[in-house]
N, C-alpha and C positions, 0 to 999 in steps of 0.2 A: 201754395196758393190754391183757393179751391178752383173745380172745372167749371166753364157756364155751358149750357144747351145755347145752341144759335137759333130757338125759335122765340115771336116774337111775345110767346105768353110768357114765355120762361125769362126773357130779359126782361119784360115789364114786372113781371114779381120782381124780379133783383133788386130791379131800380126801387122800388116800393119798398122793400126790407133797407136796403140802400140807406133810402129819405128815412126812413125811422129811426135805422141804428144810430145815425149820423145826429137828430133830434136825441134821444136819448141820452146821447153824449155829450150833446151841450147841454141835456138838462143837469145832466151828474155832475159836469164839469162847472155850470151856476152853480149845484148845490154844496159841492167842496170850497167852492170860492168863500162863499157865504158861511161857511165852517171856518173857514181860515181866518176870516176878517172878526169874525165873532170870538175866535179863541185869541187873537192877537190885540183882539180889544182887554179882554178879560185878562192875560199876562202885561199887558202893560200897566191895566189896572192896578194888578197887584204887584207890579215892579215900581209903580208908583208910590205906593203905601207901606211899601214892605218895611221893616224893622233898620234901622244903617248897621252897613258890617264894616269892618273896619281890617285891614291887614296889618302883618308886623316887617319893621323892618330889624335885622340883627344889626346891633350894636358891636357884642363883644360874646365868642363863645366861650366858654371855659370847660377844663374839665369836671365829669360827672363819674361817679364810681358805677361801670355797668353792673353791677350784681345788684343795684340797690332799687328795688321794688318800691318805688317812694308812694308815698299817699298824703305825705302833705310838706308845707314847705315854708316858713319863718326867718323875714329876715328883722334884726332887733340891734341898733346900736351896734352895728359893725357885723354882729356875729349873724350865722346862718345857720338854721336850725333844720334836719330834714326827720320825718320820720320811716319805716317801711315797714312791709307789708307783709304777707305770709307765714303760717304757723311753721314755727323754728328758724325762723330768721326774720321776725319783724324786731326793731329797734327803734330808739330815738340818738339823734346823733348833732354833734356838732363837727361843722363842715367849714372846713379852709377854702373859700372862695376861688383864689386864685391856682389853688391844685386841686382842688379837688379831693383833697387828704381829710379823712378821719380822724377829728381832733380827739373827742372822746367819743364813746359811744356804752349804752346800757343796753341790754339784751331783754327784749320781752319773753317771757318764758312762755309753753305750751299750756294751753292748746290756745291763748291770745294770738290771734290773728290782728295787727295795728294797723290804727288806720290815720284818721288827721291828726293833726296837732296844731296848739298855738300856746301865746305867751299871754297871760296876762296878770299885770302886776309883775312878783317875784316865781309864780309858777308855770309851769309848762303845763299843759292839758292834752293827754290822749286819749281817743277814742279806742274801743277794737270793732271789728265787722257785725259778728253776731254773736257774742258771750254778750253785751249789754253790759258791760262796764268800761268805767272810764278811769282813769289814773290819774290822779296830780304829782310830779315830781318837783322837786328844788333844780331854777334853773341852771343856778350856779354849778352844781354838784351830780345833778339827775338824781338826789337822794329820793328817793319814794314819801311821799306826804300823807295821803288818804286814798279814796277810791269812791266811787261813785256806782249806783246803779241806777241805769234808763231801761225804757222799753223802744222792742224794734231795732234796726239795724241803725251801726254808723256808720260814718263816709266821709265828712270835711269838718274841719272845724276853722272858724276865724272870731273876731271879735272886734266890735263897736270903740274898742278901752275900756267898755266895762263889763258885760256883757257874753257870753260865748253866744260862737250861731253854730250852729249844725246843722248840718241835712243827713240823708238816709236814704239815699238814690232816687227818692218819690221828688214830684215838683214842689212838696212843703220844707221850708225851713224854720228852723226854731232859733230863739233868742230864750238861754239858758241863765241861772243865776250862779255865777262864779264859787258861790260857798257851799251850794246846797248842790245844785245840778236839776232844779227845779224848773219845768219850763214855765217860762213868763210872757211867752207871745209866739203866733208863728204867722206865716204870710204861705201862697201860694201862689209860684211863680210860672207867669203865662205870659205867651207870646201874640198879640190881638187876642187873644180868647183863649188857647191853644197850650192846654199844660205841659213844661218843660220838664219831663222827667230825668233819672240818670245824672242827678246832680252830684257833683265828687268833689274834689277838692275845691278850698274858699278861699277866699283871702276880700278882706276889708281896702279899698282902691279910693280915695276921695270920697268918700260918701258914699260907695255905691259897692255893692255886693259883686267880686268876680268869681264865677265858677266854672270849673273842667266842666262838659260834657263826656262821661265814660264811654268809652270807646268812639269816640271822635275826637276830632283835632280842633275843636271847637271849644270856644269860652264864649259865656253868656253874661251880659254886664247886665246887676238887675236894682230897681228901685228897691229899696228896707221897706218903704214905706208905704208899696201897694204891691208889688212883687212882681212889676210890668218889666218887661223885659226891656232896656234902654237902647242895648246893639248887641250883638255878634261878633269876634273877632275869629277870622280866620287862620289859623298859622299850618294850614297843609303846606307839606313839603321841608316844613322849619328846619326838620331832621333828614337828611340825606336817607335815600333806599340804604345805600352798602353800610349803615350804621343799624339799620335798624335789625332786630333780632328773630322778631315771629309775630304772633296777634296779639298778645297780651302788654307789647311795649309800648302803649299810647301816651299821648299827652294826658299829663297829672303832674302837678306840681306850679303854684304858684306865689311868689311873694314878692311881697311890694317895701320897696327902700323912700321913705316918706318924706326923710330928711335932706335924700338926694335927688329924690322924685326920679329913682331907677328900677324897674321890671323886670322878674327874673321868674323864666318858665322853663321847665323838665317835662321830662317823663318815665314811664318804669323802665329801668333794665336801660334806661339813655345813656351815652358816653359821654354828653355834652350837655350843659348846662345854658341857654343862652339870656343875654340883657336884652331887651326889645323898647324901640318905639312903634307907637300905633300911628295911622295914618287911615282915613276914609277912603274907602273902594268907591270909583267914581263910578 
C-alpha cells in the first residue's frame, strides 16, 4: 500500500489523482465494454451465417490393417477396395470388411508413391503423388491395362459414373475423361469466398462431392457444380488417443455403400475402420 503525507496539500492532490484514476477507469472499463459488444455482435454474426457442420455418430467399427497407409477407399457391390500409400509399400487391395483381411493385393513398384483410387465401369484407377502418372488395372484380376500421364500432383480420385474427379491438394478439382485422362472441366472449391485447400481423398456422396481435409479430421461436402462448399463434417475423436500412432495417421479414407446407403471412413496407419451416421451440430 502506498504511504500518504498527513498535510492537507498532499491529501488533496491524492484525492485529485484519486477522481481521475478512478474516471480513467471507467472510461477503459466503457471502452472494453463497447469491444466486447461489438466483437460479440460480429461472432454471432458469423455464427449465424457460417457454413452447417455436422457430426458422426458410429454405427459399427471394424477391423483396419494398421500398416496400411490408405489414400483412398471404394466400396462397389459388396467388395471394398483400399489403396496405399508410400514408396515400397504403396498397393491396391481388396479388403474383407468384416476382418479386416487382405483378400488380394498388387504391389506398386518404386519409386510410385499411390495415391487415390476408384472403379469405374470394369476398371480400377490409380493415381501416384508426384511421378504424374496414373494406372488403369482389371478390377477383377488387378491385371495392369494402360497408364496414363497428368501434370502436377495427385491426391483423391472419385467419380460422377462416368467421369473421374481428382484433386491435387490445391482447392481446384478436375473432372477427367475415363479413356484418355484428358481434363474436361474443373471447379474451385470455396468456403463464402474462402479457398479450401489440402483436398485428399473423394468419394462421389448423393450428388455431392465428399473430401478428406489433409491433416485434419475434417471432411468438406462440396457442390460439382459451383464448388461451394455445402457443410463440414466433424469426426474429431472418431479414433481413440491409445489407437492412434504419431502425426501422419490422420483421417483419409472414404466410401460410400449407395445401395445400402452405408458410410465408411479410415485413416492412415488406423486399426479401425468405422460405418457412420451424420447428424447436424446444433
Amino acid at each position: 500500500m502506498p504511504q500518504f503525507s498527513s498535510t492537507r496539500r498532499t491529501h488533496t492532490l491524492f484525492v485529485l489523482i484519486a477522481l481521475v484514476c478512478v474516471s480513467s477507469a471507467f472510461a477503459a472499463c466503457g471502452r472494453d465494454e463497447a469491444t466486447a459488444d461489438s466483437t460479440a455482435t460480429v461472432h454471432q454474426s458469423v455464427t449465424s451465417s457460417r457454413t452447417p457442420t455436422y457430426v458422426a455418430e458410429v454405427v459399427q467399427a471394424w477391423p483396419h490393417d494398421p500398416e496400411a497407409f490408405t489414400q483412398g477407399l471404394v466400396w462397389h457391390d459388396g467388395t471394398l477396395f483400399e489403396s496405399t500409400g508410400q514408396v515400397g509399400k504403396s498397393s491396391i487391395r481388396e479388403v474383407e470388411l468384416a476382418t479386416g483381411r487382405v483378400l488380394r493385393k498388387r504391389d506398386v513398384p518404386e519409386p510410385y508413391f499411390g495415391e487415390g483410387i476408384v472403379l469405374v465401369g470394369n476398371s480400377l484407377f490409380e493415381i501416384t503423388w508426384t511421378s504424374g502418372v496414373a494406372f488403369e488395372y482389371d478390377a477383377k484380376s488387378f491385371a495392369p491395362i494402360t497408364q496414363f500421364k497428368y501434370e502436377g500432383e495427385g491426391w483423391g480420385l472419385a467419380t460422377d459414373g462416368t467421369s473421374i474427379i481428382m484433386s491435387d491438394g490445391t482447392a481446384v478439382i478436375r473432372w477427367r475423361d475415363a479413356s484418355t485422362f484428358a481434363v474436361q472441366k474443373s471447379i474451385t472449391v470455396t468456403d463464402h469466398g474462402t479457398p479450401v485447400t489440402q483436398l485428399n481423398e473423394l468419394e462421389w456422396v448423393k450428388g455431392e462431392i465428399w473430401a478428406n481435409v489433409w491433416q485434419s479430421d475434417q471432411i468438406v461436402r462440396i457442390d460439382p457444380g459451383t464448388g461451394n462448399v455445402l457443410g463440414w463434417i466433424d469426426l474429431a475423436g472418431i479414433l481413440p488417443p491409445m489407437d492412434r500412432r504419431g502425426s501422419e495417421d490422420v483421417l483419409n479414407g472414404i466410401a460410400y455403400d449407395a445401395k445400402a446407403d452405408r458410410l465408411f471412413v479410415t485413416g492412415k496407419l488406423w486399426p479401425k475402420l468405422f460405418e457412420i451416421t451424420l447428424k447436424k451440430r446444433s
